[in-house]
FIDRENLUM-435521 format. One record per atom (N, C-alpha, C, O): x, y, z; residue number from 0; residue in three letters. Coordinates in pm, whole numbers, plus 50000, padded with zeros to 5 digits. Example, Ala and Ser with C-alpha at 12.3 -4.5 7.8 and 13.67 -1.06 7.14 Angstrom:
BEGIN
51319:49431:50780:0:ALA .
51230:49550:50780:0:ALA .
51320:49670:50780:0:ALA .
51424:49668:50846:0:ALA .
51285:49775:50708:1:SER .
51367:49894:50714:1:SER .
51290:50003:50787:1:SER .
51341:50114:50804:1:SER .
***
This chain:
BEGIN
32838:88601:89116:0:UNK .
32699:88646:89106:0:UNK .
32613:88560:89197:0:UNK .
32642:88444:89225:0:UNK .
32471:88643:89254:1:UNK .
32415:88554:89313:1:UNK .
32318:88475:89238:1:UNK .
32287:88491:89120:1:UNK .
32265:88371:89336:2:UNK .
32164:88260:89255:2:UNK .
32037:88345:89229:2:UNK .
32029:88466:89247:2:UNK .
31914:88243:89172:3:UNK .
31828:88314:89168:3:UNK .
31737:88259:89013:3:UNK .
31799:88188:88935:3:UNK .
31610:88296:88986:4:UNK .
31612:88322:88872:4:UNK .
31659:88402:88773:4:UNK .
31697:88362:88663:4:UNK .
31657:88560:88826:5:UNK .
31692:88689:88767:5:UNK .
31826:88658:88696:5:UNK .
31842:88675:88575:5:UNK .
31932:88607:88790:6:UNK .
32034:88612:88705:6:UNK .
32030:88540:88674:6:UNK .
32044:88578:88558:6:UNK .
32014:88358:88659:7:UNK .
31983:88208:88594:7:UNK .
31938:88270:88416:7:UNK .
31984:88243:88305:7:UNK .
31853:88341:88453:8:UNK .
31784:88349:88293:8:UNK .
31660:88482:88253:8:UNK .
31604:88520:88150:8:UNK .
31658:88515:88367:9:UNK .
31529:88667:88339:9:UNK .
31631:88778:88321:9:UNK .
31577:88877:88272:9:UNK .
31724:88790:88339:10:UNK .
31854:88918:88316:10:UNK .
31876:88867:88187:10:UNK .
31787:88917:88119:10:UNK .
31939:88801:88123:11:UNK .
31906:88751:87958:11:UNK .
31776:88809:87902:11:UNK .
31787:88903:87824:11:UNK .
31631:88752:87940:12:UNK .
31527:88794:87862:12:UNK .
31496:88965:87859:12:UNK .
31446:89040:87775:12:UNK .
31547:88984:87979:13:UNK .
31528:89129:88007:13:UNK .
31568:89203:87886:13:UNK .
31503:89285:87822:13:UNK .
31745:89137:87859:14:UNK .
31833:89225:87752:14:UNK .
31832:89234:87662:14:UNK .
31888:89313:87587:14:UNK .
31704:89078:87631:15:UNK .
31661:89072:87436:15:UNK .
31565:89162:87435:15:UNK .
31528:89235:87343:15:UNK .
31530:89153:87534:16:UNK .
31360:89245:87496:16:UNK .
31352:89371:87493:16:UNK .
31294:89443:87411:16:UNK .
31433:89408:87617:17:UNK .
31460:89567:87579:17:UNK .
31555:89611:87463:17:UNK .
31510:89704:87395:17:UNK .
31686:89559:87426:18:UNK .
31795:89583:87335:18:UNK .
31681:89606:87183:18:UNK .
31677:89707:87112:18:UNK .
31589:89469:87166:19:UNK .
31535:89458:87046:19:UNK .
31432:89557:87012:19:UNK .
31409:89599:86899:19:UNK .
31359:89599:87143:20:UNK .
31255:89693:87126:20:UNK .
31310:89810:87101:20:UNK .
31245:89888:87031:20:UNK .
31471:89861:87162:21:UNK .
31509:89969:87136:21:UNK .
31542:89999:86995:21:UNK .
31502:90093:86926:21:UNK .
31648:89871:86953:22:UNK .
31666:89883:86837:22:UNK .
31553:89895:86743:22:UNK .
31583:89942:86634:22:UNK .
31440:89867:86760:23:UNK .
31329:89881:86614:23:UNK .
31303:90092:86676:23:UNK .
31283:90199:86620:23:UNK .
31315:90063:86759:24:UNK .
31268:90241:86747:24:UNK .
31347:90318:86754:24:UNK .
31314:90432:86787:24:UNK .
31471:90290:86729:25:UNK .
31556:90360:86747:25:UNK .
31671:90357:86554:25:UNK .
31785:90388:86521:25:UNK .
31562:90306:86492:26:UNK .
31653:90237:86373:26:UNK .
31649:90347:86297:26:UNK .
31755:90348:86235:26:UNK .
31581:90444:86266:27:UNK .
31592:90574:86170:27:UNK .
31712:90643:86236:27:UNK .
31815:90653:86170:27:UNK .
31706:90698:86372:28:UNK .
31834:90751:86408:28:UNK .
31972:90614:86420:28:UNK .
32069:90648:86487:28:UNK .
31973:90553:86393:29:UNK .
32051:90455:86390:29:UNK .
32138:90492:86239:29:UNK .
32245:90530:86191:29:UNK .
32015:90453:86215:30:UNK .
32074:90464:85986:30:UNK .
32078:90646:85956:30:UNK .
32105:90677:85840:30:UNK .
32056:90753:86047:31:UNK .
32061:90907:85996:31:UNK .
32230:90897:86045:31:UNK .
32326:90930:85974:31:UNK .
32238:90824:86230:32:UNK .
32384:90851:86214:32:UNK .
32520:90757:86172:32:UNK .
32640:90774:86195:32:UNK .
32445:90650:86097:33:UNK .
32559:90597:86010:33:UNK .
32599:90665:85849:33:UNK .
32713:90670:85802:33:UNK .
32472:90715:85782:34:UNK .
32497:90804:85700:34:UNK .
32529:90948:85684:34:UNK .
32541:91008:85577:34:UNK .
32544:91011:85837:35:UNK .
32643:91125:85863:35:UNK .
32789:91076:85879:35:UNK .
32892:91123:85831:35:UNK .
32773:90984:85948:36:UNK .
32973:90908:85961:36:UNK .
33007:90908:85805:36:UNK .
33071:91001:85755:36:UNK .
32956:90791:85723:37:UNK .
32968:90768:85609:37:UNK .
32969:90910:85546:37:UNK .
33082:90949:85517:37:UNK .
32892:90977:85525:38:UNK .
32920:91134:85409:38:UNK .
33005:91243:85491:38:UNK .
33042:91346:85434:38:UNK .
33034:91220:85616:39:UNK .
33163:91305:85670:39:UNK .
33294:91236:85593:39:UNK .
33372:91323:85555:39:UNK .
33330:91122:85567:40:UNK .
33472:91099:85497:40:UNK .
33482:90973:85411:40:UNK .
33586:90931:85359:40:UNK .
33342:90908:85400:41:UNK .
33361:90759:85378:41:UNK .
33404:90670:85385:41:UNK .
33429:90601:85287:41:UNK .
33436:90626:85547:42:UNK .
33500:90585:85615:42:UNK .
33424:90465:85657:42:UNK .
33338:90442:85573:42:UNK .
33423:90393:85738:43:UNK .
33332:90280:85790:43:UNK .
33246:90330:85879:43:UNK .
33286:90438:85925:43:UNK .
33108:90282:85935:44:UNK .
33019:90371:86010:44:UNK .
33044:90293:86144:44:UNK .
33008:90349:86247:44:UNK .
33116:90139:86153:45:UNK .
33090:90113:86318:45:UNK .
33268:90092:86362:45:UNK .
33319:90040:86262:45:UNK .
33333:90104:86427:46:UNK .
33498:90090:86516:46:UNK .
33462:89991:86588:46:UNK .
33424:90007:86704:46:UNK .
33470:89855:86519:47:UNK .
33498:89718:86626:47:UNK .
33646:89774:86697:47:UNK .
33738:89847:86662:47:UNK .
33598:89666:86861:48:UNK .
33749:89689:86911:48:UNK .
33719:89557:86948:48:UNK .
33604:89514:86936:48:UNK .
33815:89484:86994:49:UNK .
33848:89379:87078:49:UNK .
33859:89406:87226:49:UNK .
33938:89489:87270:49:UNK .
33778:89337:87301:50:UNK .
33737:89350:87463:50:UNK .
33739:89222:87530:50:UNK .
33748:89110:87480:50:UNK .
33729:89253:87641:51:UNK .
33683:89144:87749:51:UNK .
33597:89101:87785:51:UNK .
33544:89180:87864:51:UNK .
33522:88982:87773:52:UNK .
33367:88977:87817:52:UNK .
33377:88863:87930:52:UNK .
33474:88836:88000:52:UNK .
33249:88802:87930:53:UNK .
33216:88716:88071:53:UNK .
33282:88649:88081:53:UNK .
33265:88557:88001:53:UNK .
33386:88634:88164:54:UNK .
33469:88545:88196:54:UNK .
33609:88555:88117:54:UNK .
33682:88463:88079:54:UNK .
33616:88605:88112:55:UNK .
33794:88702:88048:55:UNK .
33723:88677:87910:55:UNK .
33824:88692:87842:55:UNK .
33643:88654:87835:56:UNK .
33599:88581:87695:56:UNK .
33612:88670:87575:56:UNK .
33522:88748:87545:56:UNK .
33734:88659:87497:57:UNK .
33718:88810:87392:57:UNK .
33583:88789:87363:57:UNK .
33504:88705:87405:57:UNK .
33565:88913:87254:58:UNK .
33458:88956:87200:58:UNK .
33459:89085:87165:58:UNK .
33492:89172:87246:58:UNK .
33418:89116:87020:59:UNK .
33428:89229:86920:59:UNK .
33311:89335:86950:59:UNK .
33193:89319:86919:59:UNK .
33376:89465:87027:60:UNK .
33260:89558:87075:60:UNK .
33243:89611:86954:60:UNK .
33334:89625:86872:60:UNK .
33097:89653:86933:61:UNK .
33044:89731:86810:61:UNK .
33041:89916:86915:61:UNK .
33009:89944:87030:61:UNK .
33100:90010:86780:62:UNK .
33065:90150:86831:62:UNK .
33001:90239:86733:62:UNK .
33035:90192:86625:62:UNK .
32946:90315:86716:63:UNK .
32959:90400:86580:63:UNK .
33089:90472:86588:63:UNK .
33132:90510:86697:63:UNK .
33169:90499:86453:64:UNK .
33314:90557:86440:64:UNK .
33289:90648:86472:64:UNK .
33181:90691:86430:64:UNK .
33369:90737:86566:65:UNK .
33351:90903:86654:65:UNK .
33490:90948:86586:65:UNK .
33525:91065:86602:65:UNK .
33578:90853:86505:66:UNK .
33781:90940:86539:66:UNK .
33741:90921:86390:66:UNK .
33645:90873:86330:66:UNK .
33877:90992:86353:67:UNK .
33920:90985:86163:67:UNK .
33923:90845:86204:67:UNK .
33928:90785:86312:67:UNK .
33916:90806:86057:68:UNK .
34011:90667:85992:68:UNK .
34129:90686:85995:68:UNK .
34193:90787:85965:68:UNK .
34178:90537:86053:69:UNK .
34357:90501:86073:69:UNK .
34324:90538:86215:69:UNK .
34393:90464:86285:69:UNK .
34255:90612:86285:70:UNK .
34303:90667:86419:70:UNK .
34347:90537:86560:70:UNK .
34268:90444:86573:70:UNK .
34432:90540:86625:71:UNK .
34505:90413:86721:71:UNK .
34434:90357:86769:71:UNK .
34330:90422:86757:71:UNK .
34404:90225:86848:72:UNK .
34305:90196:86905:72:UNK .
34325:90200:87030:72:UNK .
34385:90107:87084:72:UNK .
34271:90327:87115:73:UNK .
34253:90400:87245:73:UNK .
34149:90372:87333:73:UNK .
34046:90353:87269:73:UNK .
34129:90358:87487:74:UNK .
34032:90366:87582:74:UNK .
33970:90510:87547:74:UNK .
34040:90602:87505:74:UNK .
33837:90519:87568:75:UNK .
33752:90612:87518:75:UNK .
33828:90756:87592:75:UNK .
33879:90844:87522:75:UNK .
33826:90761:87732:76:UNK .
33882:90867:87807:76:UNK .
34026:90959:87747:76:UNK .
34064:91074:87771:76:UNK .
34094:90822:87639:77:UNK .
34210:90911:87588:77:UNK .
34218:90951:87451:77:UNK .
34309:90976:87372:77:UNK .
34083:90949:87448:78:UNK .
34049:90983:87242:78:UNK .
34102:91135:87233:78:UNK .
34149:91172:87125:78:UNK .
34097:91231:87351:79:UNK .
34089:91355:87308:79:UNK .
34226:91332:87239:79:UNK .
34220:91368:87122:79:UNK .
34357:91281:87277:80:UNK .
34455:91303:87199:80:UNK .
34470:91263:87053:80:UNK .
34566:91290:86981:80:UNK .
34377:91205:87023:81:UNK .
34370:91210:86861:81:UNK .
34220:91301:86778:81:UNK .
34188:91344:86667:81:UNK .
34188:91295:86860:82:UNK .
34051:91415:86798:82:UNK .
33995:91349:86767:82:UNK .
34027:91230:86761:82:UNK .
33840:91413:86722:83:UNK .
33704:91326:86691:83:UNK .
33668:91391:86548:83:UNK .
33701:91508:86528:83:UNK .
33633:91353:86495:84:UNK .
33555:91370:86328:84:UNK .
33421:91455:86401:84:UNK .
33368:91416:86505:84:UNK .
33381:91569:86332:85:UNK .
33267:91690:86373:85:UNK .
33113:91593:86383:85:UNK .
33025:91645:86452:85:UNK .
33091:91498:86338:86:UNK .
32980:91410:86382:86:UNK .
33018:91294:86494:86:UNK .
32939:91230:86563:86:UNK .
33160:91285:86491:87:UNK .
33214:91233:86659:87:UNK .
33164:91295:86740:87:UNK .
33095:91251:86832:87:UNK .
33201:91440:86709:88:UNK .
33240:91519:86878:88:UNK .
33061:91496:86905:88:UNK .
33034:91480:87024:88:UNK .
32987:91493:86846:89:UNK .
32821:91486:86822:89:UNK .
32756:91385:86910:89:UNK .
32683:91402:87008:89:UNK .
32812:91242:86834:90:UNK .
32768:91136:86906:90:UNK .
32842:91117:87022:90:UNK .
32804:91035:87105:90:UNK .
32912:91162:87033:91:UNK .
33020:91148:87172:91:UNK .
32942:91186:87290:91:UNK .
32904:91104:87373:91:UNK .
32915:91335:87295:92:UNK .
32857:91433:87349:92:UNK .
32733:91393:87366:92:UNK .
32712:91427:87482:92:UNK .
32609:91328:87316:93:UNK .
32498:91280:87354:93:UNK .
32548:91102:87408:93:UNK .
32497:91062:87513:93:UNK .
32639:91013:87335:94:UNK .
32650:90908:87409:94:UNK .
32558:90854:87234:94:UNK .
32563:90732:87249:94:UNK .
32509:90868:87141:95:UNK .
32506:90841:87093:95:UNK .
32563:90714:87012:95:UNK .
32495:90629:86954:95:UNK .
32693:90718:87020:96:UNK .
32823:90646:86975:96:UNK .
32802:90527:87075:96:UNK .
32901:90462:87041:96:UNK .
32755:90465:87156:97:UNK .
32742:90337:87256:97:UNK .
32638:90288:87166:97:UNK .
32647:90165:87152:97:UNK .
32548:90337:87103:98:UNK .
32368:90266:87076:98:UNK .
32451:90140:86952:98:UNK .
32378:90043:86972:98:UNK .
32519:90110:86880:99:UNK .
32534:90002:86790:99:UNK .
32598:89871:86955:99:UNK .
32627:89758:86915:99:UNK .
32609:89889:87072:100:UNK .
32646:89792:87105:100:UNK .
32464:89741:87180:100:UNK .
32454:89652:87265:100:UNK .
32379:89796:87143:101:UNK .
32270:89716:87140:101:UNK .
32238:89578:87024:101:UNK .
32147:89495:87028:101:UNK .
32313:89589:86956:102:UNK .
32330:89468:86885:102:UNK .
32454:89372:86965:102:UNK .
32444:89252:86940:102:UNK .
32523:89396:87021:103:UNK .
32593:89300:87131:103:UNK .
32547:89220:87205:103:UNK .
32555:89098:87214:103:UNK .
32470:89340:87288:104:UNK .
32361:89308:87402:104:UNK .
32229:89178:87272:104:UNK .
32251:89058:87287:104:UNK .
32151:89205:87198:105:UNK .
32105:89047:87127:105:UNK .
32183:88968:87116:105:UNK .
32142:88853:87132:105:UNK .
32327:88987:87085:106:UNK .
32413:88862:87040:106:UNK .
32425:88766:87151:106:UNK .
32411:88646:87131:106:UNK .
32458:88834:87305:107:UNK .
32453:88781:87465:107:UNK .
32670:88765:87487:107:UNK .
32749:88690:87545:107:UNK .
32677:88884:87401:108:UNK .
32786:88944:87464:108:UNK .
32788:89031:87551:108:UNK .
32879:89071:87623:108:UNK .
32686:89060:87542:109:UNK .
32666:89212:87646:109:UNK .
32534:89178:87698:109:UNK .
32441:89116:87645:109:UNK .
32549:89239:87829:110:UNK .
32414:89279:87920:110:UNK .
32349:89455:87916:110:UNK .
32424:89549:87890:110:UNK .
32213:89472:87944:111:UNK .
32204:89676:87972:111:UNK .
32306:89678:88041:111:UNK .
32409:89730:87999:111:UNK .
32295:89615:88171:112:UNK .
32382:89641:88278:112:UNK .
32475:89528:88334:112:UNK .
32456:89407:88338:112:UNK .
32600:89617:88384:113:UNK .
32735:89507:88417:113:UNK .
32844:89558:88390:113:UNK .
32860:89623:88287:113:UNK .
32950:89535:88490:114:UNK .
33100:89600:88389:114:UNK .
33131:89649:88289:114:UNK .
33175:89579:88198:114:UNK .
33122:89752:88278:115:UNK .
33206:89798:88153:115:UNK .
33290:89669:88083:115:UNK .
33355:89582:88142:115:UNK .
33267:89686:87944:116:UNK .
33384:89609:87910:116:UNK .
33513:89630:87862:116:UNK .
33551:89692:87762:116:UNK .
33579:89568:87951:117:UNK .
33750:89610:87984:117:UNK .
33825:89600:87831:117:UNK .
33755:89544:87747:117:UNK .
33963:89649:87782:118:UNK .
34010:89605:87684:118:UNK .
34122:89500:87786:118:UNK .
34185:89533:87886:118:UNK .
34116:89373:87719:119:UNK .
34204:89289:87705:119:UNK .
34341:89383:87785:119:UNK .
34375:89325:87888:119:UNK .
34414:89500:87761:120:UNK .
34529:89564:87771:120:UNK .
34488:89618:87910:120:UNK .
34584:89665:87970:120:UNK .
34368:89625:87978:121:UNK .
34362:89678:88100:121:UNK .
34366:89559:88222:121:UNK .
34277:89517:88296:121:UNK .
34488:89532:88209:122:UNK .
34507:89378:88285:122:UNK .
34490:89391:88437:122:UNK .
34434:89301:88499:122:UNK .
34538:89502:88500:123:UNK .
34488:89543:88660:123:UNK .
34343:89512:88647:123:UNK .
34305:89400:88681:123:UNK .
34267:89590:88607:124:UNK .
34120:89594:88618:124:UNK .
34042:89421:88578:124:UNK .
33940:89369:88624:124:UNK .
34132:89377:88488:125:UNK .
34061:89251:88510:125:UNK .
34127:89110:88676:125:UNK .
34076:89029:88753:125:UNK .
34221:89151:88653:126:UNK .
34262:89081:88764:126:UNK .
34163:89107:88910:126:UNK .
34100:89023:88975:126:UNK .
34177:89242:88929:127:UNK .
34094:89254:89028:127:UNK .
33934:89197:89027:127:UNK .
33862:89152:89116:127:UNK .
33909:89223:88858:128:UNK .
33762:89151:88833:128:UNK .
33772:89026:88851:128:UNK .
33663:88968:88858:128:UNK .
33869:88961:88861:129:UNK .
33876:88810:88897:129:UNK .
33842:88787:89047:129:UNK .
33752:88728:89107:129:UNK .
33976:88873:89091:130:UNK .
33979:88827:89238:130:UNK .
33808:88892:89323:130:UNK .
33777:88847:89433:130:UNK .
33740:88972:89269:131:UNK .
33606:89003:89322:131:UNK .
33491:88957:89290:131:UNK .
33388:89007:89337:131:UNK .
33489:88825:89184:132:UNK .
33395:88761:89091:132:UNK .
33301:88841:89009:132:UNK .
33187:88799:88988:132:UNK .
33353:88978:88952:133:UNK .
33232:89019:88880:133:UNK .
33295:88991:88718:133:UNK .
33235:89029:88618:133:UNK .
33417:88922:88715:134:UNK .
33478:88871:88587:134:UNK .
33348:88768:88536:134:UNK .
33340:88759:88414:134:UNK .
33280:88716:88588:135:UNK .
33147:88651:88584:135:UNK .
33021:88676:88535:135:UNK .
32937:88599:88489:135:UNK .
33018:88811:88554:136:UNK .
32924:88894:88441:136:UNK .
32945:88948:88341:136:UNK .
33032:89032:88319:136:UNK .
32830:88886:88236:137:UNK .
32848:88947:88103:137:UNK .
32873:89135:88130:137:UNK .
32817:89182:88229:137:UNK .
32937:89208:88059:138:UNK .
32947:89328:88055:138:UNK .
32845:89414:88000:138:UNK .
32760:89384:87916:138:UNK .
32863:89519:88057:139:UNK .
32716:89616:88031:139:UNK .
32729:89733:87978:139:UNK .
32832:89797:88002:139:UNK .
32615:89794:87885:140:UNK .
32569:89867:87831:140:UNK .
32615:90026:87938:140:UNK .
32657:90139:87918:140:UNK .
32584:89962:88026:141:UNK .
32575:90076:88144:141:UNK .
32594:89977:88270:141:UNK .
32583:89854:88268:141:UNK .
32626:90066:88386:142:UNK .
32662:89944:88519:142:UNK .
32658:90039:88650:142:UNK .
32622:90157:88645:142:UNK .
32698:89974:88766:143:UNK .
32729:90078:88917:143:UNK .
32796:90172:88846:143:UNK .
32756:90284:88814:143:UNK .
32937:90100:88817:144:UNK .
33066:90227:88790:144:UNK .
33064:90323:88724:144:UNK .
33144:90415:88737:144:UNK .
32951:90320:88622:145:UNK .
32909:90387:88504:145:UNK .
32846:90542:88539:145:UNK .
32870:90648:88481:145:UNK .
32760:90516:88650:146:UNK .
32657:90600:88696:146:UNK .
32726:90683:88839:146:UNK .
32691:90790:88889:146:UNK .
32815:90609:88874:147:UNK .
32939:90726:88967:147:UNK .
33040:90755:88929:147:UNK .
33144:90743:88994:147:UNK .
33029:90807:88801:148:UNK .
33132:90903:88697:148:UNK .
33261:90785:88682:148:UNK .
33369:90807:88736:148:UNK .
33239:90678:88612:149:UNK .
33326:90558:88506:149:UNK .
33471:90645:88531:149:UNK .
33554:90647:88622:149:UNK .
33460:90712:88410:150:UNK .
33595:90788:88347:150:UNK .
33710:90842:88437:150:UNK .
33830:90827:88410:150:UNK .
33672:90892:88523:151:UNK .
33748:90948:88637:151:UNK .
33769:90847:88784:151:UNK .
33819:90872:88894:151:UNK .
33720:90753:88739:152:UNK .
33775:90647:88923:152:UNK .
33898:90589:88893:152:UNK .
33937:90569:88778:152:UNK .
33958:90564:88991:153:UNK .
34083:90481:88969:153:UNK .
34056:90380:88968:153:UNK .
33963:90349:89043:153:UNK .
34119:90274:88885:154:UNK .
34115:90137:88856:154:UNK .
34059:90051:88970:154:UNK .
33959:89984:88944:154:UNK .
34114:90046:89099:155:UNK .
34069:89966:89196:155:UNK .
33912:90023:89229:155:UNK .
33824:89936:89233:155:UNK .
33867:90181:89256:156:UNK .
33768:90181:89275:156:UNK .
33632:90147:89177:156:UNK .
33515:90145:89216:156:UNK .
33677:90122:89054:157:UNK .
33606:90108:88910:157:UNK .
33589:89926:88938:157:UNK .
33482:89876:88903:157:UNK .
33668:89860:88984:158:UNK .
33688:89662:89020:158:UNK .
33573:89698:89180:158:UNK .
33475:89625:89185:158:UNK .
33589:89807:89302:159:UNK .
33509:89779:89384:159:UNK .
33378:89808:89320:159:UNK .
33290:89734:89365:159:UNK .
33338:89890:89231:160:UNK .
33181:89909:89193:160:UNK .
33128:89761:89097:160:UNK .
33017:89712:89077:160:UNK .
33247:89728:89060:161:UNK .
33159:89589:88988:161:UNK .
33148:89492:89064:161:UNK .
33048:89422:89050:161:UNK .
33214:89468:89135:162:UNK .
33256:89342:89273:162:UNK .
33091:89432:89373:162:UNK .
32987:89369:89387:162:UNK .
33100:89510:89402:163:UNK .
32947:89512:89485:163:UNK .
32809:89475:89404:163:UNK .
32708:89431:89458:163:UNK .
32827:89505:89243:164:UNK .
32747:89499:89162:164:UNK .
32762:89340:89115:164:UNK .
32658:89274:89104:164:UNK .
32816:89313:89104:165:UNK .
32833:89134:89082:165:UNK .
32721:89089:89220:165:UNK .
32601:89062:89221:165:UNK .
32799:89096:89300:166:UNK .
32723:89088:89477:166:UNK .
32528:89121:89447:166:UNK .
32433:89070:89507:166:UNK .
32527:89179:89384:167:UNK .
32340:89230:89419:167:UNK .
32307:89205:89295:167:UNK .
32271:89311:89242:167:UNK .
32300:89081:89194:168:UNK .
32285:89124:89047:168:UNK .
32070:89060:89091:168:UNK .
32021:88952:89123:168:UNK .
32028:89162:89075:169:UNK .
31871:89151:89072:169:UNK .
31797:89260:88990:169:UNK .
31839:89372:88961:169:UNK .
31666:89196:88957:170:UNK .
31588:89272:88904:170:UNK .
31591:89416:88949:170:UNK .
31630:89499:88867:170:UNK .
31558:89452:89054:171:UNK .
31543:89600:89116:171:UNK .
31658:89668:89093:171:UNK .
31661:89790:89085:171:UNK .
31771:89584:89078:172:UNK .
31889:89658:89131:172:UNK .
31899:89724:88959:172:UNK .
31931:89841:88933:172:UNK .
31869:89631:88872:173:UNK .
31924:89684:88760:173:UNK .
31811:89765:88716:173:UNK .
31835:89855:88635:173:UNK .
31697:89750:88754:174:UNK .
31609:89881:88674:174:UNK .
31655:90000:88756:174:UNK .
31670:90094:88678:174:UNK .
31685:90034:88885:175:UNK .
31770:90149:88978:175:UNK .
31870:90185:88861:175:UNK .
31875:90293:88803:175:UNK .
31937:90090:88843:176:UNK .
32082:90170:88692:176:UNK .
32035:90222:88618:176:UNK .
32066:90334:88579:176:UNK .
31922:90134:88565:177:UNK .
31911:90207:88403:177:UNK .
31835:90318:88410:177:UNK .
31815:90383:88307:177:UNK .
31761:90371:88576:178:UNK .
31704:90429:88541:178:UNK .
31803:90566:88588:178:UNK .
31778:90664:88519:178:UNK .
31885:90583:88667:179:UNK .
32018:90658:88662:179:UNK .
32085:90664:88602:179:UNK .
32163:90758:88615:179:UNK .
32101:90587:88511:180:UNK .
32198:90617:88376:180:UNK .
32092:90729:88309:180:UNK .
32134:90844:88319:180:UNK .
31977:90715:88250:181:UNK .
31907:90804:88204:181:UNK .
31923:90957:88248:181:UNK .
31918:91054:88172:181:UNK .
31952:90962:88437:182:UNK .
31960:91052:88506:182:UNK .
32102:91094:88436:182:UNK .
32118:91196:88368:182:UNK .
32192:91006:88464:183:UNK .
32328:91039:88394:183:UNK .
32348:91132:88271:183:UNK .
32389:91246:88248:183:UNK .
32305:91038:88213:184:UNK .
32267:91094:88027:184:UNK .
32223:91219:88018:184:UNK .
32239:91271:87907:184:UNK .
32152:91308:88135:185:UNK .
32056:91402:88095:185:UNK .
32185:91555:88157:185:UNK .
32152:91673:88171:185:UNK .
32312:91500:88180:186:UNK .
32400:91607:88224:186:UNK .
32489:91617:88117:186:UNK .
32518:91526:88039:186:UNK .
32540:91753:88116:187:UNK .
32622:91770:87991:187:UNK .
32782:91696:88017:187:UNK .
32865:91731:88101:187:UNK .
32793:91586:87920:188:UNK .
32901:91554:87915:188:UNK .
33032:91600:87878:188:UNK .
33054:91704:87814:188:UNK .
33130:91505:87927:189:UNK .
33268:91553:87868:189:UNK .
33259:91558:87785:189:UNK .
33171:91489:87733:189:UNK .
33355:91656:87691:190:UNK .
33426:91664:87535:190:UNK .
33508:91591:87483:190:UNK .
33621:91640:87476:190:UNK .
33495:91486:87440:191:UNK .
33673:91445:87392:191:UNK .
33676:91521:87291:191:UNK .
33777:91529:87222:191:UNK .
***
């Protein structure tokens, strides 16, 4: 990453302030869709997984549950083979199902923006995050790779979008994401 203030410590304040402001206005739909998870099967309302964070660093991603209970623990792209619970396919489909890792993002496991965070088992993708230094940034909410269709790049080109994005980590650059992710968000997504 480069020097700077932005990334030193204003990319931090950025992520409390927005994460926290979202979360207070965003807390009724927060608690409507943990008590649709919950009265679809009574199941748990958030699917911790175990991930990769800044600097190979585990850390427990928060999701809202989208699969039955018991279901394997899968990269999002290969959920369709176990199916989604009818308030999954819901939050899936709006992206809904990401908003509990705004409590990550306060904890300063997570950034808005930055790498996806890898599972531990996707060992290519971190290696290359090594050898390109964006293993160095906390992981993001949303990121480059995110906003030129994530799901479908191949591994090396998914390590070049964070390795250029490591390279430019600035103020401008990241309000440009978030404000294309929004652009993102507003197209009809895949189905798992």
């Amino acid at each position: 990453m480069n020097g700077g203030y932005y990334p030193a410590w204003g990319k931090r304040l950025l992520d409390l302030t927005l994460a926290s402001a979202a979360l207070l206005v965003l807390a009724p739909l927060l608690l409507l869709v943990a008590l649709a998870i919950w009265l679809e099967d009574r199941g748990p309302v958030l699917f911790r997984q175990q991930r990769s964070g800044r600097n190979g660093q585990p850390f427990t991603l928060l999701k809202f549950r989208s699969m039955p209970v018991g279901s394997a623990n899968l990269p999002s792209h290969e959920a369709a083979r176990l199916g989604v619970t009818r308030v999954g396919a819901l939050i899936r489909r709006t992206n809904i199902d990401e908003l509990p890792q705004l409590l990550n993002i306060v904890a300063g496991d997570m950034s808005l923006v930055g790498p996806r965070p890898a599972l531990p088992s996707q060992t290519e993708l971190l290696a290359l995050r090594r050898e390109n230094g964006s293993i160095a940034c906390r992981p993001g909410l949303t990121g480059q790779a995110q906003i030129n269709s994530y799901d479908g790049m191949p591994v090396t080109h998914k390590a070049e979008q964070d390795g250029e994005y490591a390279r430019h980590v600035n103020f401008p650059h990241d309000c440009a994401i978030i404000l294309r992710t929004f652009r993102y968000l507003a197209r009809r997504p895949p189905v798992y």
